[in-house]
VEXDREN-2710 file (C-alpha; in Angstrom, 1 decimal):
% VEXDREN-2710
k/r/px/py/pz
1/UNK/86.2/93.2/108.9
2/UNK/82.9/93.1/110.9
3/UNK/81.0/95.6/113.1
4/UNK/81.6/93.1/115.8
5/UNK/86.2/93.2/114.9
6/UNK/85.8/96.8/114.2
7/UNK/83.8/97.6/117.5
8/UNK/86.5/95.2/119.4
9/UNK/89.8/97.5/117.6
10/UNK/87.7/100.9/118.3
11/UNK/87.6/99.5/121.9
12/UNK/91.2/98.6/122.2
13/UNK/92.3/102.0/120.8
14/UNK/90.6/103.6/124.0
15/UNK/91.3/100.5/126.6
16/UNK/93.3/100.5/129.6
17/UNK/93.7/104.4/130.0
18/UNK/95.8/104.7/127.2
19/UNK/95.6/106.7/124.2
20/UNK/97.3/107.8/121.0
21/UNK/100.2/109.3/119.5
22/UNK/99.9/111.4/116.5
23/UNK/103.4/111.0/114.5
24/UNK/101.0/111.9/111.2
25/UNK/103.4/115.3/110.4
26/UNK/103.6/115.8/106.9
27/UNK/106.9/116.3/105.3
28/UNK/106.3/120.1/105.3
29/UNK/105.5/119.8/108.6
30/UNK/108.0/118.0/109.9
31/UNK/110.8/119.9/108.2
32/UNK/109.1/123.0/110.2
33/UNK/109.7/121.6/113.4
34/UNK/113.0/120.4/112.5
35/UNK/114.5/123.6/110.8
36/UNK/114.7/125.9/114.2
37/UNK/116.3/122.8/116.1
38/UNK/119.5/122.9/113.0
39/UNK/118.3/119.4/112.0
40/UNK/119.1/118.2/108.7
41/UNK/115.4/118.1/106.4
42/UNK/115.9/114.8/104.8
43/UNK/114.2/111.4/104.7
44/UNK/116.7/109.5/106.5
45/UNK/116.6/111.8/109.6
46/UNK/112.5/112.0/109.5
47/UNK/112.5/108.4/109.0
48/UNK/115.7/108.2/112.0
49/UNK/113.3/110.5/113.9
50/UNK/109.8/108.2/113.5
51/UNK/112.4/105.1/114.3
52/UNK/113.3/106.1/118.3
53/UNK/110.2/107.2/118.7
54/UNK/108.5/103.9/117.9
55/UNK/111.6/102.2/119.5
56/UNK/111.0/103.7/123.0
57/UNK/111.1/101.2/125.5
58/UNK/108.0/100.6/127.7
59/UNK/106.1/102.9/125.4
60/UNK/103.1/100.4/124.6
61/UNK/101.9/101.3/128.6
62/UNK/100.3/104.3/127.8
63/UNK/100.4/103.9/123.6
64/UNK/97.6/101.8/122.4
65/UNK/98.1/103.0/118.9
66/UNK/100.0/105.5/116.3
67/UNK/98.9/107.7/113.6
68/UNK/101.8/107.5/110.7
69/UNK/102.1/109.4/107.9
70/UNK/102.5/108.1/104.1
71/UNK/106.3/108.5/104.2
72/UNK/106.4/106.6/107.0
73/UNK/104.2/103.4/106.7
74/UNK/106.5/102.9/103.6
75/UNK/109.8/103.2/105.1
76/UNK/111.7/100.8/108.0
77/UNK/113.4/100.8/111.3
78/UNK/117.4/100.3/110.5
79/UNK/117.1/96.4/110.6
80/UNK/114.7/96.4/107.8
81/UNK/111.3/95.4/109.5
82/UNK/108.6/97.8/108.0
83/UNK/107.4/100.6/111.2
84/UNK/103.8/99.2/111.2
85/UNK/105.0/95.8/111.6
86/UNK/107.8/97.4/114.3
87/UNK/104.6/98.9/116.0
88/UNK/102.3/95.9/115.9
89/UNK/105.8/93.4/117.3
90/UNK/105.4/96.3/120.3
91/UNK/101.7/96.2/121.2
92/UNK/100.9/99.5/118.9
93/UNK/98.1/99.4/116.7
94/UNK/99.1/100.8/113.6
95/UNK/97.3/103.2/111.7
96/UNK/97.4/106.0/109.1
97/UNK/96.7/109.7/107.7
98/UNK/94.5/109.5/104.8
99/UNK/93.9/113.2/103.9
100/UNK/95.5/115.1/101.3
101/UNK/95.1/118.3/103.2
102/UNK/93.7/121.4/103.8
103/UNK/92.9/123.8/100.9
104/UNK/91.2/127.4/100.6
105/UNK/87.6/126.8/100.0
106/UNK/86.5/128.2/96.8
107/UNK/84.2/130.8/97.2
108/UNK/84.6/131.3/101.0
109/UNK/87.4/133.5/101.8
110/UNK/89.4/132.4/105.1
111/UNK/87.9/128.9/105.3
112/UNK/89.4/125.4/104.1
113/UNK/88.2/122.2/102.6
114/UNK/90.1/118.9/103.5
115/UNK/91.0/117.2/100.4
116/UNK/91.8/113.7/99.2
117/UNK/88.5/111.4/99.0
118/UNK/89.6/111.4/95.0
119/UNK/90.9/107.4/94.9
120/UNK/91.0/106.9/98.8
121/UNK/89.3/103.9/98.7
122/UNK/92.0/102.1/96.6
123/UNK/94.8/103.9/99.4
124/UNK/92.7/102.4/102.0
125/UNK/92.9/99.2/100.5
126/UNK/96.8/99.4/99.9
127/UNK/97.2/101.1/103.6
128/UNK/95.5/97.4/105.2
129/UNK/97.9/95.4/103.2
130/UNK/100.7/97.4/104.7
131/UNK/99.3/97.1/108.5
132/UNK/97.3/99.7/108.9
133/UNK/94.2/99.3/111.1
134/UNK/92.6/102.6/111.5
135/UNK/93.0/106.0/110.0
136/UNK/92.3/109.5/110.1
137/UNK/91.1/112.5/108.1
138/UNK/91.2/116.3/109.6
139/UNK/88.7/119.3/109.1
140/UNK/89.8/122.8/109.9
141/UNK/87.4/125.2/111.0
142/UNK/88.6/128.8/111.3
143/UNK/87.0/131.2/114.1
144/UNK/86.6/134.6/113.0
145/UNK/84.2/137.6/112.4
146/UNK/81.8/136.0/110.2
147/UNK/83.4/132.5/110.1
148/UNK/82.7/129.8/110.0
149/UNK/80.3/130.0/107.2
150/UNK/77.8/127.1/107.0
151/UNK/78.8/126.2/104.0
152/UNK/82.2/125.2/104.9
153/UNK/80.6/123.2/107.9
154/UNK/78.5/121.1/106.1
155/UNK/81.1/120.7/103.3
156/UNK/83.9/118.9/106.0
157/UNK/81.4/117.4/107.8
158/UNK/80.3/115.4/104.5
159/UNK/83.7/115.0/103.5
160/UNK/84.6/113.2/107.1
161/UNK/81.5/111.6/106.5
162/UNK/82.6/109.8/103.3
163/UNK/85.8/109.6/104.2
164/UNK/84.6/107.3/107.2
165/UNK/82.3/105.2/105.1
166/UNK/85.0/104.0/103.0
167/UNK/87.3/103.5/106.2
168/UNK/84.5/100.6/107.3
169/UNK/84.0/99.4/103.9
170/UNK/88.0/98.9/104.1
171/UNK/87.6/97.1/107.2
172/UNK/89.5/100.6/109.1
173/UNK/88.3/102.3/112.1
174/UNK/87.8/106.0/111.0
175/UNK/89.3/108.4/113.2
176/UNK/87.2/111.5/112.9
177/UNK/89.0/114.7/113.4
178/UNK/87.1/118.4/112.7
179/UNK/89.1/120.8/114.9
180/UNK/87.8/124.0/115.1
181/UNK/91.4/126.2/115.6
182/UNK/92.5/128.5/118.4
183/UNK/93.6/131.4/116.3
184/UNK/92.2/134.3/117.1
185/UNK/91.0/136.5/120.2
186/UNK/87.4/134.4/120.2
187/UNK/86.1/133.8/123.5
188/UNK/85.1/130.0/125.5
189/UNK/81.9/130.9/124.9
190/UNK/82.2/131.2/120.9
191/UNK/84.5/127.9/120.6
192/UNK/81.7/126.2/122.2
193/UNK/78.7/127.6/120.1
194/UNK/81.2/126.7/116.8
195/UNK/82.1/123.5/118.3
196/UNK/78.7/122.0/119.1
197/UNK/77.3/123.3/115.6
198/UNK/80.5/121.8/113.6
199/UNK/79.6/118.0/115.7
200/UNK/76.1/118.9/115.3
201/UNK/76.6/118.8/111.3
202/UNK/79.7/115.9/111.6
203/UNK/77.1/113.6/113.2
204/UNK/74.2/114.5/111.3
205/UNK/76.7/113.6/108.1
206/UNK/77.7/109.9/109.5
207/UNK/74.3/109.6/110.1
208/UNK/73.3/109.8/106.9
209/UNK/76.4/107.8/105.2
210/UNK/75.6/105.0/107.3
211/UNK/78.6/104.8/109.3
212/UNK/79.0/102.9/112.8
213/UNK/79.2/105.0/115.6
214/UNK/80.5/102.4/117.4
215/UNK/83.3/101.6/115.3
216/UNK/84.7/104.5/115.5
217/UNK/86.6/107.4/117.2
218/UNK/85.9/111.1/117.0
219/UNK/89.3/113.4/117.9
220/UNK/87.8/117.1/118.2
221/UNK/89.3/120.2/119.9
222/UNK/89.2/121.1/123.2
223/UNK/86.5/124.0/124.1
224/UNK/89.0/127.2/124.7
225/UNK/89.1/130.6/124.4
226/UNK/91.3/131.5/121.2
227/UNK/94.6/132.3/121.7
228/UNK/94.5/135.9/121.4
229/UNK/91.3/135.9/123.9
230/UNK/92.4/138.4/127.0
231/UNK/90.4/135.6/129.6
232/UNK/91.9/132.3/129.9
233/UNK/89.4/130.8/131.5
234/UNK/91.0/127.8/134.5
235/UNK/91.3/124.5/133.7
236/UNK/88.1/123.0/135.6
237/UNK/86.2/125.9/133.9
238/UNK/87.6/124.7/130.0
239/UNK/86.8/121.0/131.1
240/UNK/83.3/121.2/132.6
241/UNK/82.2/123.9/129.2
242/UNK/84.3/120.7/126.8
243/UNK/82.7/117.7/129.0
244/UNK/79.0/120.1/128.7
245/UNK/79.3/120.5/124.9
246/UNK/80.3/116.8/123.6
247/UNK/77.1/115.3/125.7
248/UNK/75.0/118.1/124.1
249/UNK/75.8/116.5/120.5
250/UNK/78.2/113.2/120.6
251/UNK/76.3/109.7/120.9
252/UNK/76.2/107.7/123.0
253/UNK/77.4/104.9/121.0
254/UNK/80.6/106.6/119.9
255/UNK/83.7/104.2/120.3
256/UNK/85.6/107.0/122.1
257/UNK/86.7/110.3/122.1
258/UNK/90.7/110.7/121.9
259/UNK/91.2/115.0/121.9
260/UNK/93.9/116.7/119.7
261/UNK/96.4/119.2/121.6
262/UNK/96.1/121.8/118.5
263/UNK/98.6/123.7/120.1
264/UNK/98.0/123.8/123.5
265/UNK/101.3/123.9/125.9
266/UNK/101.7/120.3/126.5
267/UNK/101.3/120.3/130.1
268/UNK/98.2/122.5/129.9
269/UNK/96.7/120.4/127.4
270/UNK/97.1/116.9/129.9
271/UNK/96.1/118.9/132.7
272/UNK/92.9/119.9/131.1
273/UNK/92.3/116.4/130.1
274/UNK/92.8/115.4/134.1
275/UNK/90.1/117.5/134.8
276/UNK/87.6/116.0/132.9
277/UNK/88.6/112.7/133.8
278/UNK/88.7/113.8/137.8
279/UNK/85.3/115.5/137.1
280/UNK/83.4/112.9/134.8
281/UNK/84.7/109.7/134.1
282/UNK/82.4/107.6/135.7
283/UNK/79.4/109.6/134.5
284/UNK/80.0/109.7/130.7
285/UNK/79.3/107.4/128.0
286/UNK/82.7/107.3/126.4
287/UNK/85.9/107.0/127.6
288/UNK/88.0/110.3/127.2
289/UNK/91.7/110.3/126.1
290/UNK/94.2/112.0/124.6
291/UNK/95.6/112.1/121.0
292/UNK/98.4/114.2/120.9
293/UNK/101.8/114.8/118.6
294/UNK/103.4/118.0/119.7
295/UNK/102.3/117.8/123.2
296/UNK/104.3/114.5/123.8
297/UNK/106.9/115.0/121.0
298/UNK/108.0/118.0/121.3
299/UNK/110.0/118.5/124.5
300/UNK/111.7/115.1/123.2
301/UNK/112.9/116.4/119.4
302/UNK/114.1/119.3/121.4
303/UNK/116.3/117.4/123.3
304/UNK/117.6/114.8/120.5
305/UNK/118.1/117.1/118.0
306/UNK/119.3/115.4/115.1
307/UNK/122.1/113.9/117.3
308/UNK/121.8/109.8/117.7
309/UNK/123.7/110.5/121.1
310/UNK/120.7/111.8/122.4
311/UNK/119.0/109.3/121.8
312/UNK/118.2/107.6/125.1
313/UNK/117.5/110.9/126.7
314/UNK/115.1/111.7/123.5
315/UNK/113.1/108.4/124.7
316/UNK/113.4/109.1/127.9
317/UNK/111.5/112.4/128.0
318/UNK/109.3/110.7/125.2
319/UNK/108.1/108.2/127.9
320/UNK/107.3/110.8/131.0
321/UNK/105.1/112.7/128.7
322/UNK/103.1/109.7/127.6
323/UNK/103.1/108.5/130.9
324/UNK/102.0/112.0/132.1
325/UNK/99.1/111.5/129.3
326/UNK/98.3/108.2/130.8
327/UNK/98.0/109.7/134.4
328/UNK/95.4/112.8/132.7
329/UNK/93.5/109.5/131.2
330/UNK/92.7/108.7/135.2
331/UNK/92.4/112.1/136.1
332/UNK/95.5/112.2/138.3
333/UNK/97.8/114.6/136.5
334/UNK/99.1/117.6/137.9
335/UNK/100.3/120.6/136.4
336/UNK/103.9/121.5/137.6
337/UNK/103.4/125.4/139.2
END
C-alpha cells in the first residue's frame, strides 16, 4: 500500500464524526467480564458475543472501524462468512491487535514491557490476507512513587515505534496506543507531566523509525487524576489540561487521535470527549474521537448475558452508546445528572 492509500484509510478511520470500537479483549480478558455476568467461558459464546455485536443494525453510523482480536479474525458469524469480511459487507474497516501483551519489565520493579515484535512482520502479513487493514499495539505506563522510570518509557516507546514501522511496511495503518493507567491516588497535574513525557519519547521513536505521521493514528489516555486521587477535577477542566497537553507534543501531521476509555465510567468518558470537541474542534489540527470497548460494550453484555433472547435488546443499547460516542465526536453529548 502507498503513503497516498494509507493516508486515504488513516483518514476514513476518523471521517464523518465516527470513531472506533475496541472488541480486541483477549481471551483472559473476556472470560473476566463474562464470569460475574454467569456466562459460559467458551469459544462459541465469545465468538456468539463478537457476532451480535458486529451484526448490530445501523451500527456502521457511528463505527468506521473495529479492533478484533486473534480468536476472532479467525472465526465466523453463524452463516460462515469470516467477521472481517462480515465487517467490511457492513461499512467497518477491519482491523487487528498485534501485541502479545504486557510483561513485568526486567529490572524495573512495577513497570511492563509490551511484548510480541518477535515474528510480527510475518502475522502482519497473514493478518492482510485475512482483511485486516489497520492494527494496534498497547504500552502500559504505571503512575506511582518513583514510576515511571525512563527506562521503561523509552523501552515502549521504541517498541510502538517498530511495531508501527512494520505496520506500513505491511501496508497497515498502525494504531499507536501508550496509555499511561489511572491506578493510583496521582493527581491531573502528574498524569499530564507523565503523559506529555511518554508522547514526547513515542514521537521522538517514530521519528526516528521512519514512520508516517500521517498514516497513522495515536490512541493515548485521557489526562485524569488517578483514581484514588481525592479531586476529581470537572469535565471542561480534564478536557482543556488533555486538549493543552496533546498540542504541547503530537504533530501536526498525525492522521488522528481516537482516545481509549481505560476505565473511565462510560458516560463520563463521552462526556469528556464532548468537551473537547465543544471547546476545540475547529481549532486543532486533528480530529478527536473516541476508541472505546468497555465504555460502549459494557452496559450491552450486561444486558444479553449469555442469553440469545436478549439479543435485540443487547444491540439495542449497543447502538445508543455508539451513537452517544458519535454525538461526544461533535461535541453535543450530555451527561445524564
Amino acid at each position: 500500500m502507498s503513503l497516498k492509500e494509507l493516508v486515504e484509510t488513516a483518514r476514513a478511520m476518523v471521517d464523518n464524526n465516527k470513531g472506533l470500537l475496541a472488541m480486541d479483549e483477549s481471551t483472559p480478558t473476556c472470560n473476566k467480564r463474562f464470569a460475574p455476568l454467569g456466562i459460559p467461558q467458551t469459544p462459541e459464546t465469545r465468538r456468539a458475543y463478537r457476532e451480535w455485536i458486529v451484526t448490530t443494525p445501523g451500527l456502521s453510523e457511528f463505527i468506521s472501524g473495529a479492533i478484533l482480536y486473534d480468536e476472532t479474525i479467525r472465526q465466523h458469524l453463524g452463516d460462515g462468512t469470516p467477521f472481517a469480511e462480515a465487517l467490511s459487507n457492513a461499512g467497518i474497516i477491519p482491523g487487528i491487535k498485534v501485541d502479545a501483551g504486557a510483561k513485568p519489565m526486567a529490572g524495573h520493579p512495577g513497570e511492563k514491557i509490551t511484548e510480541g515484535l518477535d515474528g510480527l512482520r510475518d502475522r502482519l502479513a497473514e493478518y492482510s490476507l485475512m482483511g485486516a487493514r489497520f492494527a494496534k499495539w498497547r504500552a502500559v505506563i504505571a503512575v506511582a512513587e518513583g514510576l515511571p522510570s525512563r527506562g521503561c518509557i523509552e523501552a515502549n516507546a521504541h517498541a510502538l515505534a517498530r511495531y508501527a514501522a512494520l505496520c506500513q511496511e505491511a501496508g497497515l495503518i498502525p494504531i499507536v496506543e501508550p496509555e499511561v493507567l489511572m491506578d493510583g491516588d496521582h493527581t491531573l497535574e502528574r498524569c499530564r507531566a507523565v503523559t506529555e513525557e511518554t508522547l514526547h519519547s513515542v514521537f521522538h521513536q517514530l521519528y526516528g523509525q521512519g514512520v508516517a505521521l500521517e498514516g497513522m493514528i495515536l490512541k493515548p489516555n485521557m489526562v485524569v487524576p488517578g483514581l484514588g486521587c481525592p479531586r476529581q477535577e470537572p469535565v471542561e477542566e480534564v478536557a482543556d489540561t488533555t486538549v493543552q497537553c496533546l498540542l504541547r507534543v503530537v504533530p501536526a501531521a498525525v492522521g488522528g487521535i481516537a482516545f481509549l476509555s481505560g476505565g473511565q465510567p462510560a458516560e463520563l468518558a463521552s462526556a469528556r470527549l464532548s468537551a473537547m470537541n465543544a471547546r476545540f474542534r475547529h481549532r486543532l489540527p486533528w480530529p478527536l474521537t473516541f476508541s472505546f470497548a468497555r465504555a460502549i460494550q459494557q452496559s450491552a453484555l450486561e444486558i444479553w448475558k449469555g442469553e440469545e433472547r436478549n439479543v435485540p435488546a443487547a444491540q439495542q443499547t449497543l447502538f445508543s452508546r455508539a451513537r452517544d460516542n458519535r454525538d461526544a465526536r461533535r461535541g453535543e453529548y450530555r451527561m445524564a445528572v
